[in-house]
C-alpha positions in Angstrom: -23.7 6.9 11.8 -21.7 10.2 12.7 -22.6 12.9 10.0 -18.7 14.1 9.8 -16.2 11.3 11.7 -13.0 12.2 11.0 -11.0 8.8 9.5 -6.9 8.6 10.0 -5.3 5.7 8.9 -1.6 4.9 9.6 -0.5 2.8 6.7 2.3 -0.1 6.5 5.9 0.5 5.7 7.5 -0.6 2.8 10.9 -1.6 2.0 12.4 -1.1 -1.4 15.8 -2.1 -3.2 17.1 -1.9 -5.9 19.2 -5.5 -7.5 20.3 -6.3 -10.4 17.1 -7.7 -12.0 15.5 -4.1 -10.8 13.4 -2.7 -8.3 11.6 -4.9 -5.5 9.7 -4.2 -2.5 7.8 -5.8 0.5 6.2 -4.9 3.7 8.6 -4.0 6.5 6.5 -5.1 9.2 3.4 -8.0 9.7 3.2 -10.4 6.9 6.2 -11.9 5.9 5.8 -12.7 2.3 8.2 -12.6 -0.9 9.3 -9.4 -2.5 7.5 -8.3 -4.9 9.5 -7.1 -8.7 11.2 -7.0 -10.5 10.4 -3.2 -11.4 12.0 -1.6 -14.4 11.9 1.9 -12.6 11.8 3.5 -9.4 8.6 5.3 -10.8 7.5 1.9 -11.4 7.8 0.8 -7.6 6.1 3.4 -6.0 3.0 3.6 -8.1 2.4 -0.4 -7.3 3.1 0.8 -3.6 0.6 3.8 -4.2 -1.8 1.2 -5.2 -1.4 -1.0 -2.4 -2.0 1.7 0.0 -4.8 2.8 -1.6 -6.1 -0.8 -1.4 -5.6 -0.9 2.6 -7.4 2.5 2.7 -10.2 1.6 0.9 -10.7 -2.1 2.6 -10.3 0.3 6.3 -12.7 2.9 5.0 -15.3 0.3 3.7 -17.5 0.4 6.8 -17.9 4.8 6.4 -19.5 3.9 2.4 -22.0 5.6 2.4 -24.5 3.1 -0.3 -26.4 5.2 -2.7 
């Protein structure tokens, strides 16, 4: 294992609108699935966004864990 690798990810788009039952979002590109909401705020939709990315990262990254 490389002491220092350097890791870049480029993470999935997401589309976001707003109706009138609130805030939904999906993934612009790859899987085709149902939009996800309805989200009360738009601070709302982009922290369950933030936590799907972080998700991807960690499931890309998982191979560089370095076990204790």
């Amino acid at each position: 294992m490389l002491a220092n690798p350097k890791r870049l990810y480029a993470l999935a788009g997401f589309t976001v609108e707003l109706r009138q039952k609130g805030w939904f979002f999906w993934r612009t590109y790859g899987e085709k699935g149902e939009a996800k909401g309805p989200y009360r705020s738009m601070a709302s939709v982009t922290l369950m966004i933030a936590r799907e990315l972080k998700q991807e990262i960690t499931k890309r990254d998982a191979s560089y864990a370095v076990e204790p």
